[in-house]
C-alpha positions as CSV (number, residue, x, y, z in Angstrom):
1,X,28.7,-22.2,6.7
2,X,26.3,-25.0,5.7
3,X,25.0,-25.8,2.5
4,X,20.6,-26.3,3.3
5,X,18.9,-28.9,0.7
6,X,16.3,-28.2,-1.3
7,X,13.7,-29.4,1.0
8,X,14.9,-27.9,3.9
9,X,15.3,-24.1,2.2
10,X,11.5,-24.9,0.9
11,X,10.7,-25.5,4.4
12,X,12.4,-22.7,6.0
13,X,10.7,-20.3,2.9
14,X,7.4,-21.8,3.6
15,X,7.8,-20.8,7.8
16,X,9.4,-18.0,6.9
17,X,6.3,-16.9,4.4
18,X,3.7,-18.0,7.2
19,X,5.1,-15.9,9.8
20,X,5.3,-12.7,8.0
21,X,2.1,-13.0,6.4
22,X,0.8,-13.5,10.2
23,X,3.1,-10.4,11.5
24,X,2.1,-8.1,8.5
25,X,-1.8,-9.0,8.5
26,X,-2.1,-8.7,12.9
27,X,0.1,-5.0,12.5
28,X,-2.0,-3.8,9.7
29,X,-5.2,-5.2,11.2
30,X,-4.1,-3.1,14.6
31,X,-3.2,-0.2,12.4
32,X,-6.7,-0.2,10.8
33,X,-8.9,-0.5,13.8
34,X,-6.8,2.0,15.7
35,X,-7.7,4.1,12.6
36,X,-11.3,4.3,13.1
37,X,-13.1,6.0,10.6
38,X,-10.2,6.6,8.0
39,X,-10.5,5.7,4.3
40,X,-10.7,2.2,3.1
41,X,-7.1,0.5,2.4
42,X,-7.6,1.0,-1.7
43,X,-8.8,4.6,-1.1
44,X,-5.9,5.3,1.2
45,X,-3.5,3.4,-1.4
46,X,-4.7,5.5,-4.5
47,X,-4.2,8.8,-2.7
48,X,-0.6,8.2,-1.7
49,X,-0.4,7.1,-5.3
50,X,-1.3,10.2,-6.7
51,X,0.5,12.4,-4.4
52,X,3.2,10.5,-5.1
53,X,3.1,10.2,-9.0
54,X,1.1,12.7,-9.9
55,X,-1.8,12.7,-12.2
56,X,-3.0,9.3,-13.2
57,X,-5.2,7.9,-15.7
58,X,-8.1,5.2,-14.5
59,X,-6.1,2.1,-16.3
60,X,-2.7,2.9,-14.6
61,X,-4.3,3.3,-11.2
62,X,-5.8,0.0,-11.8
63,X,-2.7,-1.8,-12.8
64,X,-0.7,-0.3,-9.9
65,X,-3.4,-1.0,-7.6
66,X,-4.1,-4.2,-8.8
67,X,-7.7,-4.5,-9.2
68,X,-10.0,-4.2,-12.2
69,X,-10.5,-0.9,-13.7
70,X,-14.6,-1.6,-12.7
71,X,-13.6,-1.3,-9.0
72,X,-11.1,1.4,-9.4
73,X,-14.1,3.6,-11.4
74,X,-16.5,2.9,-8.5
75,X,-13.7,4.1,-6.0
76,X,-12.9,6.9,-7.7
77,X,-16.3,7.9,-8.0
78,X,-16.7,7.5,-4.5
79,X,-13.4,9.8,-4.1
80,X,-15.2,12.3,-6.2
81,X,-17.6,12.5,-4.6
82,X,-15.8,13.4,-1.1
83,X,-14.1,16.1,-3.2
84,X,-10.6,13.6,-2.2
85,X,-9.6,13.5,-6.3
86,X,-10.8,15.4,-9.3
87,X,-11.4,14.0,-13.2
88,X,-10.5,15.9,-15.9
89,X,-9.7,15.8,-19.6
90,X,-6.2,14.9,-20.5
91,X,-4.6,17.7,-22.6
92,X,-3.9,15.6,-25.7
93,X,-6.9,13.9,-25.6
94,X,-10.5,15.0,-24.3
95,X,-11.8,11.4,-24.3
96,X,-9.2,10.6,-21.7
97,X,-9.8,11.5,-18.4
98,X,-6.8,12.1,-15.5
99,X,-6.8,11.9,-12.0
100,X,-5.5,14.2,-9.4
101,X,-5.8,14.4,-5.8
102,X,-7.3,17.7,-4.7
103,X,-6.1,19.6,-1.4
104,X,-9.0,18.5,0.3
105,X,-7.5,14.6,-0.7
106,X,-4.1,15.8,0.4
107,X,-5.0,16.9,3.8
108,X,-7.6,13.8,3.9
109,X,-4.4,11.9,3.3
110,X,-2.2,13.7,6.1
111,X,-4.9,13.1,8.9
112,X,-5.5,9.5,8.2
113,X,-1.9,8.6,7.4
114,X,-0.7,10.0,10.9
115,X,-3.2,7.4,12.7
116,X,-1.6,3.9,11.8
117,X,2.0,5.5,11.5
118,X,1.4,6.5,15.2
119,X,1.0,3.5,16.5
120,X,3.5,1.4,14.6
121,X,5.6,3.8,15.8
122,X,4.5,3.9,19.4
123,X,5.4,0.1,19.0
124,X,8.9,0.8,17.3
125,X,9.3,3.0,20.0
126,X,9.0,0.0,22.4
127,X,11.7,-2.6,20.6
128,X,15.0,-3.2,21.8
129,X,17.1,-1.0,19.6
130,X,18.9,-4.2,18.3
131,X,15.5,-5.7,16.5
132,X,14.6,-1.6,15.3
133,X,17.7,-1.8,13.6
134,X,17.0,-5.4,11.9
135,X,13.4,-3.9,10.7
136,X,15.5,-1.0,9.3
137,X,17.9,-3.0,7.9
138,X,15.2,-5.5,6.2
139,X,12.4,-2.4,4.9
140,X,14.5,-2.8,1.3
141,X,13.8,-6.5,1.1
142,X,10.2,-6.2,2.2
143,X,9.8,-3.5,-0.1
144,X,11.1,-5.9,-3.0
145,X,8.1,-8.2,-2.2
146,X,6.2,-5.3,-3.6
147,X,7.6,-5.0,-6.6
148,X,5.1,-5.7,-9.7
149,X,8.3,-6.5,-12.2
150,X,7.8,-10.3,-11.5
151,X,4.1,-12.1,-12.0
152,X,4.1,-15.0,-9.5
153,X,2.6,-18.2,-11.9
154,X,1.0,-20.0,-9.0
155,X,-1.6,-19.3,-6.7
């Protein structure tokens, strides 16, 4: 085995970042158009959020989100409004308010969620079983890239 410098493991990180940011963006962007008329990506996001952690309040589903707590108050308004989550007063605290998803939210969140999972998987379905199993094999380490323990400190 051979020992990469510096500049070339920069290199190979940098075309390595490039071409999954192009993958990931063209397979979502397919994903959302073959979703027509589903919720918006943060709307989607916050509802598999609370189904799967439960009641939130607005300042945690702004930090796991990661936007401002001013845009996640006008999206859960919005949500609200659709009857897709529910506000109410924390038990130890009336000022507090904590958000659930509501049935209606839940089966909101079923329907859309089959669309884009369909057709990844339609295109899963279509891969050699050799590169299926690399994609299976890799879902922990693209699953680390989400992970919110580690700020980056550049742009």
């Amino acid at each position: 085995m051979t020992t990469l410098g510096a500049a070339e493991t920069g290199a190979e990180a940098a075309e390595l970042a490039a071409r999954l940011r192009l993958v990931v963006g063209r397979l979502s962007r397919r994903a959302r158009i073959d979703a027509r008329g589903s919720l918006y990506s943060l709307q989607l996001s916050t509802l598999v959020t609370l189904d799967q952690h439960g009641p939130q309040q607005l300042f945690e589903l702004a930090r796991r989100e990661q936007v401002a707590k001013s845009t996640m108050s006008r999206v859960l308004a919005t949500m609200d409004q659709k009857g897709l989550v529910v506000r109410s007063a924390t038990p130890d605290d009336a000022r507090r308010l904590s958000i659930s998803i509501t049935p209606a939210g839940r089966a909101r969140l079923l329907q859309v969620w089959g669309h884009p999972t369909a057709l990844i998987r339609r295109r899963l379905e279509r891969l050699e079983p050799t590169h299926r199993a690399a994609l299976q094999a890799g879902l922990p380490a693209l699953e680390a890239l989400l992970d919110d323990g580690h700020k980056d400190s550049g742009p």
